[in-house]
C-alpha positions as CSV (number, residue, x, y, z in Angstrom):
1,X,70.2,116.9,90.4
2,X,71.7,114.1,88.2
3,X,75.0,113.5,87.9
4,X,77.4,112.4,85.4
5,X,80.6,110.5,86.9
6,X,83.6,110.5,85.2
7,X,85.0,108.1,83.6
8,X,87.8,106.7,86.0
9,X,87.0,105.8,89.2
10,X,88.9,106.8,92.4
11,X,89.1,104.0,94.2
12,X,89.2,104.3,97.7
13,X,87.6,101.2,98.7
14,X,90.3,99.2,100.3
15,X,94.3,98.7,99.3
16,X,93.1,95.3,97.6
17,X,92.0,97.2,94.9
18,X,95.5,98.1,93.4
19,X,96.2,96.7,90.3
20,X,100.2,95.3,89.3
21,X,102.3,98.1,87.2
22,X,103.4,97.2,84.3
23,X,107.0,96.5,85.6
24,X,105.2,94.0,88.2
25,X,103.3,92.3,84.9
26,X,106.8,92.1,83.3
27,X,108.5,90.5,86.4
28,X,105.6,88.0,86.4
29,X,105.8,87.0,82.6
30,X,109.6,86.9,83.2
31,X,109.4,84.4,86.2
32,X,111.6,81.2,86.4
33,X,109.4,78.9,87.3
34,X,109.2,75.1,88.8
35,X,107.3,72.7,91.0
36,X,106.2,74.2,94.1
37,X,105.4,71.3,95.9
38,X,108.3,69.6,95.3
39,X,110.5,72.6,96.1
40,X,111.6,73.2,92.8
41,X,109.9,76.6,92.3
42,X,112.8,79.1,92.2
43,X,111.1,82.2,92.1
44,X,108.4,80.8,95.2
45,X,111.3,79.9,97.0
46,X,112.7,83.3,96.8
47,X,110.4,84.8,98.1
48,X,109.6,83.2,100.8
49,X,113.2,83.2,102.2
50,X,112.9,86.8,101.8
51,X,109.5,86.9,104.3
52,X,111.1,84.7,106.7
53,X,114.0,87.0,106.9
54,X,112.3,90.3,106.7
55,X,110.4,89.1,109.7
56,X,112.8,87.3,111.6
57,X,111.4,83.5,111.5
58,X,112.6,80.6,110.5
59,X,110.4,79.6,107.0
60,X,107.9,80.9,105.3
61,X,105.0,79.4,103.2
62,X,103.4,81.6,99.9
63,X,99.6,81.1,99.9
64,X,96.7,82.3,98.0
65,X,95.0,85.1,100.4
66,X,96.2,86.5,103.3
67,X,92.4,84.3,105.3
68,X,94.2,81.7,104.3
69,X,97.0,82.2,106.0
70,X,95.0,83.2,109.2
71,X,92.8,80.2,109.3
72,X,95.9,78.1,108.4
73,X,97.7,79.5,111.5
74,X,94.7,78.3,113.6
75,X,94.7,75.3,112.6
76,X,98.0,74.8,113.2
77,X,98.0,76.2,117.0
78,X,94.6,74.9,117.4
79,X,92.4,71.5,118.7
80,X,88.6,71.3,118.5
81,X,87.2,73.2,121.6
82,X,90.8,75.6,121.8
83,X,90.0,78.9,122.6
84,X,91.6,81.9,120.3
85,X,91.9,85.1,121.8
86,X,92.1,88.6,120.2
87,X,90.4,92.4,120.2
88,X,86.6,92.6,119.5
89,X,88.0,94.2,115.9
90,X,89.9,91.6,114.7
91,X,89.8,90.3,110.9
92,X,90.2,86.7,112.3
93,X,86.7,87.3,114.1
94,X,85.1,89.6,111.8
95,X,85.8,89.4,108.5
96,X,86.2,85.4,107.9
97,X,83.7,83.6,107.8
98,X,83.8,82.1,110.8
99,X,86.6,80.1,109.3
100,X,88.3,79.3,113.0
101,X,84.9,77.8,114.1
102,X,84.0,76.0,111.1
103,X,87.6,74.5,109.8
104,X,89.5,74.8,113.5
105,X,86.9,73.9,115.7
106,X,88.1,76.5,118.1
107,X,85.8,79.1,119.3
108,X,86.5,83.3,120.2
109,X,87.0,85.5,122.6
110,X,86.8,88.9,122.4
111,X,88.0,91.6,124.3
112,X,87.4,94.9,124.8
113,X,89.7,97.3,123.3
114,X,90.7,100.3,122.7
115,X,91.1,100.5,118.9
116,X,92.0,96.7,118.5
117,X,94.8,97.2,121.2
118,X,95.0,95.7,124.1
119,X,97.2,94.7,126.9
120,X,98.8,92.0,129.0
121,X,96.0,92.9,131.8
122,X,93.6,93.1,129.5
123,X,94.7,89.3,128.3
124,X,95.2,87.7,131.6
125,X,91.6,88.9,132.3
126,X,90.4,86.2,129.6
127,X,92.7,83.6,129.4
128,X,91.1,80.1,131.2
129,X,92.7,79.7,134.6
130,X,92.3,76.4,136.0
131,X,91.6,72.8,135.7
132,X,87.6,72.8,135.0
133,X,86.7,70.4,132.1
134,X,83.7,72.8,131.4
135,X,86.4,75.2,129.9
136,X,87.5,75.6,126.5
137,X,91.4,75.6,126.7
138,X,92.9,79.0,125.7
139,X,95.4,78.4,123.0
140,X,96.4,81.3,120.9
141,X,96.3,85.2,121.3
142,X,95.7,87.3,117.9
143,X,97.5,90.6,117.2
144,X,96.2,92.6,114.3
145,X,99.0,95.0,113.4
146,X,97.9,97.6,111.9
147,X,93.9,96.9,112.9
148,X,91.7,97.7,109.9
149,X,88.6,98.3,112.0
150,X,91.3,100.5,114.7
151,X,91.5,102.6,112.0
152,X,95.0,101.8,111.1
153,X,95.8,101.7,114.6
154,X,99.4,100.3,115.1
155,X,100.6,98.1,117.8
156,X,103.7,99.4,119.3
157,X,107.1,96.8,120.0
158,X,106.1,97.7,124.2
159,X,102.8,96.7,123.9
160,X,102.9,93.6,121.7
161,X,106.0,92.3,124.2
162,X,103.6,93.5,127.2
163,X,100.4,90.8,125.6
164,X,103.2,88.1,124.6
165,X,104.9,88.1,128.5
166,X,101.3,87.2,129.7
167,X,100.9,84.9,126.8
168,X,103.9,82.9,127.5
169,X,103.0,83.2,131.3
170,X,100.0,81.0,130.7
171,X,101.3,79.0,127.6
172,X,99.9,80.7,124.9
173,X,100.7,80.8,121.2
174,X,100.6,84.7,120.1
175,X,100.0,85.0,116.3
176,X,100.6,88.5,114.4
177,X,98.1,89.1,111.3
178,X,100.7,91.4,109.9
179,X,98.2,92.0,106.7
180,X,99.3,95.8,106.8
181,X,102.5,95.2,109.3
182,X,104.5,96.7,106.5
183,X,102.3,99.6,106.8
184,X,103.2,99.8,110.4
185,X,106.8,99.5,110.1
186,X,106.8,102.5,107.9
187,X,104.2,104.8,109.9
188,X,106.3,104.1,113.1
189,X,109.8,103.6,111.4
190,X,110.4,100.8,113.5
191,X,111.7,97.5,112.1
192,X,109.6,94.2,111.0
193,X,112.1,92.2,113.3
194,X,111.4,94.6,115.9
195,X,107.8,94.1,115.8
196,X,107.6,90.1,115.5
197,X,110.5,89.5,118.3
198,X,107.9,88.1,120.3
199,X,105.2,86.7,118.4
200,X,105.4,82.9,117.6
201,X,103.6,83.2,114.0
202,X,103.1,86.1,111.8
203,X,102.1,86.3,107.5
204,X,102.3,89.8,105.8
205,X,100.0,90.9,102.9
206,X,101.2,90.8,99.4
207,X,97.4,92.3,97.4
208,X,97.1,95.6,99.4
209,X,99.8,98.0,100.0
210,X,102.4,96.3,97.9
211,X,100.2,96.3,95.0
212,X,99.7,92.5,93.8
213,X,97.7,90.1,92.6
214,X,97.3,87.6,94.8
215,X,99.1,86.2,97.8
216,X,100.2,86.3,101.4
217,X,103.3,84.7,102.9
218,X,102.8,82.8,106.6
219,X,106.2,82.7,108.7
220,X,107.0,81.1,111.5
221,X,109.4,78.1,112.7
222,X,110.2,75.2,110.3
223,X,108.6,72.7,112.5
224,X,105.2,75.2,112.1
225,X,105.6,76.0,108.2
226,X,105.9,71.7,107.9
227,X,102.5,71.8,109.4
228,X,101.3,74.7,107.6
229,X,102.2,73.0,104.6
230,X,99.9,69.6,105.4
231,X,97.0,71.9,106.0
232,X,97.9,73.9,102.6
233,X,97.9,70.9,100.8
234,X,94.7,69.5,102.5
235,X,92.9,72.9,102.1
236,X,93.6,72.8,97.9
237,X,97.2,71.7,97.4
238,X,100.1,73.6,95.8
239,X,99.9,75.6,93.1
240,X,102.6,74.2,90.7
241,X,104.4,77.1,88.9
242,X,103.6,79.5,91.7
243,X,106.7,81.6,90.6
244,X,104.4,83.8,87.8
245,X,102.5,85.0,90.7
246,X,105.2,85.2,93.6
247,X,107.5,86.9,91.4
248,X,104.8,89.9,92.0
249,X,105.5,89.9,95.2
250,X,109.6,89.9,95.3
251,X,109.3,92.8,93.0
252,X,106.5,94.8,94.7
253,X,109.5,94.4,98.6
254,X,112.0,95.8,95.5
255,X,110.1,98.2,94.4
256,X,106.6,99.3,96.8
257,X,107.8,99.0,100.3
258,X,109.0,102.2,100.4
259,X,106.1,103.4,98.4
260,X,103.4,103.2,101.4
261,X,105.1,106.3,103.0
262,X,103.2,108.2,100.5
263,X,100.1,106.1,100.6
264,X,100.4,108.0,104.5
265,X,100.7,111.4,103.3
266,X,97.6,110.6,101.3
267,X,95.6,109.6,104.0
268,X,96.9,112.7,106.2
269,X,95.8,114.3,103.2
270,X,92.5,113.2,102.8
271,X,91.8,113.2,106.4
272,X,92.7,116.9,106.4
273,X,89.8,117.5,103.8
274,X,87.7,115.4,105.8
275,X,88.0,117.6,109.1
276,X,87.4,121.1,107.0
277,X,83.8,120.1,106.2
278,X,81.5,121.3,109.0
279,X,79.7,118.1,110.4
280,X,82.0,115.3,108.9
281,X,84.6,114.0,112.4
282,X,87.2,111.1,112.0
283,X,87.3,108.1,113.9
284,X,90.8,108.8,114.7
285,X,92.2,112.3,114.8
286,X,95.3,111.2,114.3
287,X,96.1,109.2,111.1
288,X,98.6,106.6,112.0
289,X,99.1,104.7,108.8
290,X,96.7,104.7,105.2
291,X,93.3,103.9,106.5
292,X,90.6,106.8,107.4
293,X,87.6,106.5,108.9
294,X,84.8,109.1,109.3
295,X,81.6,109.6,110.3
296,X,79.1,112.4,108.9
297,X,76.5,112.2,111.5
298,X,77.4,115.7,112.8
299,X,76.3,116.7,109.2
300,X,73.1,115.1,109.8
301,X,73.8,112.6,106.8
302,X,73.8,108.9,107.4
303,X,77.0,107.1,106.2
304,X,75.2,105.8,102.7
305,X,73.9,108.7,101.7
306,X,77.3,109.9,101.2
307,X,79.1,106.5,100.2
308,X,76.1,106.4,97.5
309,X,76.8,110.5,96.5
310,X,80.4,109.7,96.2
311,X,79.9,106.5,93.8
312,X,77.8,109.1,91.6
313,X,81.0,111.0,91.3
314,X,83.3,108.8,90.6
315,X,84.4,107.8,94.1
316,X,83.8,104.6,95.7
317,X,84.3,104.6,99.9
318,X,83.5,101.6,101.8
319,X,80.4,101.8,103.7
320,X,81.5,100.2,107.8
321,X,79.9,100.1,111.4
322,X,78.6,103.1,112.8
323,X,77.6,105.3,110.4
324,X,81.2,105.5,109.3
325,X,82.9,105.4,106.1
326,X,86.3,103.8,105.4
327,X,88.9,105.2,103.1
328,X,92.2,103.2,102.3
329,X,94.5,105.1,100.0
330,X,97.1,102.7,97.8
331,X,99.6,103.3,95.2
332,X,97.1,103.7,92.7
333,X,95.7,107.0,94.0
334,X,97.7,109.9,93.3
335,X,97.7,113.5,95.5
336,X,96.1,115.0,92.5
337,X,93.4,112.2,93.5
338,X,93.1,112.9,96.8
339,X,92.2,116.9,96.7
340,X,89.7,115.2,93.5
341,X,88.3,113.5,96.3
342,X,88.1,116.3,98.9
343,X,86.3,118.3,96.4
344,X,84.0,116.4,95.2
345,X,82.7,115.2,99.3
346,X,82.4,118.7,99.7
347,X,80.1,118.9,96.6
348,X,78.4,115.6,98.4
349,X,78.0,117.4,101.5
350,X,76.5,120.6,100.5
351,X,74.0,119.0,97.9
352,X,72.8,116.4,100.5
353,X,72.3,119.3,103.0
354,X,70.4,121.3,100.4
């Protein structure tokens, strides 16, 4: 049966897909603005005093993409041959590249996990013991907090400070990709300070939840942000008047942060529609922060038959490992939007099923 879709798209995709309100696009034209690399960018500087504080570090550095601020932080913490450590799940072994073997030198290991969280056993398992010079030298432990592939899986303050005690035990670095830790300070209504008290680095996400443009913000102590700087500037350089797109960012902590609780009740929502069609089960049954994953093998369907059903409509899904779909709801996607979306995978359902 053809099908017409309307003509906006729900856009369920990932949280980068949000697009800056007209009050952010007034706060960016508005921006006082100056030379970033020399210091001189008001609006830059602003905002990254505000990270450093909201996280409880020392300095902060504004970059491009929150990758950037990953791989950065590697190579930082990192020598040719280090070792980095983290979950099999997380983004700094999935989802870049390879940018800690290729621009680090340092090479992975993964461990097994139960929805990108891990423990301090689990960690002491891995870490290199010893003094053989066949071993790569473990350096850093990552946290992902919330994991993206745990299905927005958050990392509570007793289990982060049970990996970081082994960590330090052994004299590893432990770095926080805080890309949705915002997300997990709302879903658990514990503080940011709370989370990072024992982590050494940690950057938060400015293009997903909080609805801008660009950016990520890298924290840590002033002796790491002077490094992180040197690699910034050898990775590209500064980016001058940096204020017109930082300014998005002080305005979306003024005016978003507390906007992700109802990003949450969307993906209850959603999740909720999800479970009352017959054959369609979610990858976790308990929906901790604003991503949902689900799989509709029990429906008989395979995941692309109903990411591709869903695009026909109107709604675009991402299509993930294991015959899953991910949905990550944002502040561009309304309630109304969500039961829009409910319906219409129900539609999806029954006409695949014939």
């Amino acid at each position: 049966m053809a099908v017409t879709a309307p003509n906006r798209l729900i856009d369920l995709y990932s949280d980068t897909q949000t697009k800056p309100s007209p009050g952010m696009r007034k706060a960016m034209a508005e921006a006082e603005v100056g030379d970033e690399q020399r210091g001189e960018d008001p609006t830059t500087n602003r905002l990254q005093e505000r990270v450093a504080e909201l996280v409880g570090m020392e300095a902060a550095v504004f970059l491009p993409s929150g990758t950037m601020c990953n791989q950065i932080a590697m190579l930082v913490h990192c020598r040719a041959g280090d070792e980095i450590i983290g979950s099999a799940e997380t983004h700094v072994f999935t989802s870049e590249g390879g940018g800690a073997s290729v621009l680090a030198g340092a090479q992975t290991n993964w461990i097994p996990s139960d929805k990108g969280i891990f423990t301090g056993k689990d960690l002491a398992a891995a870490i290199r013991t010893g003094d053989g010079r066949h071993n790569p030298i473990s350096k850093v432990v990552v946290i992902e907090q919330t994991v993206n592939r745990g299905g927005g899986a958050i990392w509570t303050c007793d289990q982060i400070e049970g990996v970081a005690k082994v960590a330090r035990q052994h004299g590893l670095v432990v770095h926080m990709d805080g890309a949705r830790l915002l997300n997990a300070v709302v879903g658990s209504g514990v503080k940011a300070t709370e989370m990072t008290r024992h982590v050494d680095t940690v950057w938060l996400d400015l293009s997903k939840g909080l609805g801008c443009p660009i950016g990520g913000v890298l924290a840590g102590s002033k002796g790491f942000i002077n490094e992180a700087w040197r690699w910034k500037h050898r990775l590209g350089g500064a980016m001058r008047q940096s204020g017109i797109v930082a300014a998005a960012g002080v305005y979306a902590l003024d005016h978003n942060f507390e906007k992700l609780a109802e990003d949450h009740a969307n993906a209850r929502r959603l999740a909720e529609h999800i479970t009352s069609i017959k054959g369609l089960s979610l990858y976790t049954p308990s929906i901790a922060s604003n991503i949902v994953f689900f799989d509709p093998s029990g429906a008989g369907l395979t995941s692309k038959q109903v990411h591709d059903g869903l695009l026909r409509r109107g709604v675009r899904m991402g299509l993930t490992y294991g015959n899953m779909i991910r949905a990550v709801t944002h502040l561009d996607v309304s309630q109304l939007d969500i039961d829009q979306v409910g319906r219409t995978l129900k539609e999806v359902v029954a006409e695949l099923k014939g």
